[in-house]
N, C-alpha and C positions, 0 to 999 in steps of 0.2 A: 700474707700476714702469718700463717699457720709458721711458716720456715723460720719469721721471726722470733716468733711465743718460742718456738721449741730451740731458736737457740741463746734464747735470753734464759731458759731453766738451765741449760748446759752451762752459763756463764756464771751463774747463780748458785752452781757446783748441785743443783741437782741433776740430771742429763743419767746417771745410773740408776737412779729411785724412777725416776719418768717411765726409762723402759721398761724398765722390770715389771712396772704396773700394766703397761698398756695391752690389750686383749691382742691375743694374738692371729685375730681376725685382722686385726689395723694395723697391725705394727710394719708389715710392709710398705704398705699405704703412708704411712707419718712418718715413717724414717727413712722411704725413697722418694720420697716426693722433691717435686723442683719446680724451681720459679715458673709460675704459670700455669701449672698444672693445675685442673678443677677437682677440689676436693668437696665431696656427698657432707652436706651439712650433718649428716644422722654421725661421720665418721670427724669431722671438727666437733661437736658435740664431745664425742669420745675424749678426744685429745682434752678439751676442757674441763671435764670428766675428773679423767687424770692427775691435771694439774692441781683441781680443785684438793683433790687427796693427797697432795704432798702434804697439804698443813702447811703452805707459807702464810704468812702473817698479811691482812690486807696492805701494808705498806710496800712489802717486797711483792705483792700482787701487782699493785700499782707501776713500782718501779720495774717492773717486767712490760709491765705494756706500751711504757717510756723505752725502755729499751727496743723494743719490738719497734715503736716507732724512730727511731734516731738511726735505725738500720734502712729502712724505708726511705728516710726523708732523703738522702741523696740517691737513690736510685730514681727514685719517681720525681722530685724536684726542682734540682741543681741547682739549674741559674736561676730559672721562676723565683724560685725562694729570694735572692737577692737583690731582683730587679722588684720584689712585692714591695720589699722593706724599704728599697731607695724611692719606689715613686710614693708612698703612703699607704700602701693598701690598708685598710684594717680587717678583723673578721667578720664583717658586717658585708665588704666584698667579696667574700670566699663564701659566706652561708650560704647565699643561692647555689653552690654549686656541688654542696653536700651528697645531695642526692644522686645526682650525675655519678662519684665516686662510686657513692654505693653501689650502684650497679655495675660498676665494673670488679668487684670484689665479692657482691652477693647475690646470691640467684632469688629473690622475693623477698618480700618484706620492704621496706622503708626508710629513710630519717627524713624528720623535720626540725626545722631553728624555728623557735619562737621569740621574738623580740618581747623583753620583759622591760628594757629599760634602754641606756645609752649605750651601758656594757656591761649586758646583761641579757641571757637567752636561756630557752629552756632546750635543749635537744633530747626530741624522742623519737627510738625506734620503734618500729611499728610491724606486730605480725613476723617475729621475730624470735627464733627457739634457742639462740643462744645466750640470750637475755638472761635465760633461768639458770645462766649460770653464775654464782657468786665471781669463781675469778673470771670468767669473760668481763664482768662488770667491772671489776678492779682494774682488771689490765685497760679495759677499755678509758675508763676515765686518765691514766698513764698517758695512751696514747692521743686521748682527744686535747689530753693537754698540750702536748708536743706539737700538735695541728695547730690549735689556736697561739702557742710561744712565737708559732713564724711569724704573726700579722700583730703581734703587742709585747710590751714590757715583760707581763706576767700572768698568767692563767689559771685559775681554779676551776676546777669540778668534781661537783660532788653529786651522787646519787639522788634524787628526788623523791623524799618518804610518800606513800602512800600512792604512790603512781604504777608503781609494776604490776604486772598482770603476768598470766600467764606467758603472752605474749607480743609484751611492751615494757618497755622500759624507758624510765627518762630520768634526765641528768640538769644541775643548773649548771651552767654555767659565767664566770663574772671574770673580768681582768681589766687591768690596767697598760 
């Protein structure tokens, strides 16, 4: 995901501003990094750090995190994605399997789908230090939308006021 974010800022014609900022304790780290490689949440942190400093606007936050995922979806998906959408899947098939995800992308912490409605969920992470960051949150709802667009017409999410903690965060989300 990290390879993603950093090349959705490159696309987005920051990629010069990015590095210049980043400490040069990490910058080896965030700019040799390669798929699969385990990066120290203290050192993703940074990166988000970062990003957060450019001063993008939450829409172009957002649409970084779309972007981050729409690079993803064909490496990790392919055909899944098309045999979802031929047999009916909806996201209500996929929530259970949220967490499973996660763990292959994060070392602790959590998510959970909460059913609110027919279509409608609550997703919140849990014990979770990237949370605290403005653009992880932006990008993240980008990309969580891109997840749910596979299994429906259309996806919204947005942030959950009064929910974030130190070390949680949660998002609604509704589609059609």
């Amino acid at each position: 995901m990290l390879l993603g974010s950093i090349a959705s800022i490159r696309e987005a014609g920051r990629f010069d501003d990015y590095a210049a900022r980043l400490p040069a304790a990490h910058k080896e780290t965030l700019l040799g990094a390669v798929a699969g490689t385990w990066i120290p949440i203290d050192v993703a942190f940074v990166h988000y750090e970062v990003c957060e400093s450019l001063g993008l606007s939450p829409e172009r936050q957002i649409a970084n995190g779309r972007a981050t995922f729409d690079k993803m979806r064909g490496i990790f998906l392919g055909t899944m994605v098309h045999m979802a959408r031929e047999s009916g899947v909806t996201p209500w098939t996929v929530c259970p399997l949220f967490q499973r995800f996660w763990e292959r992308g994060y070392d602790g912490g959590g998510i959970s789908i909460v059913k609110l409605g027919p279509k409608e969920a609550r997703m919140e992470l849990v014990q979770f230090r990237l949370g605290d960051s403005r653009y992880y949150r932006n990008a993240l709802r980008g990309l969580a939308t891109g997840v749910f667009e596979l299994f429906c017409k259309k996806a919204y999410v947005s942030e959950t006021p009064g929910r974030r903690t130190p070390a949680s965060v949660a998002f609604r989300v509704q589609w059609v």
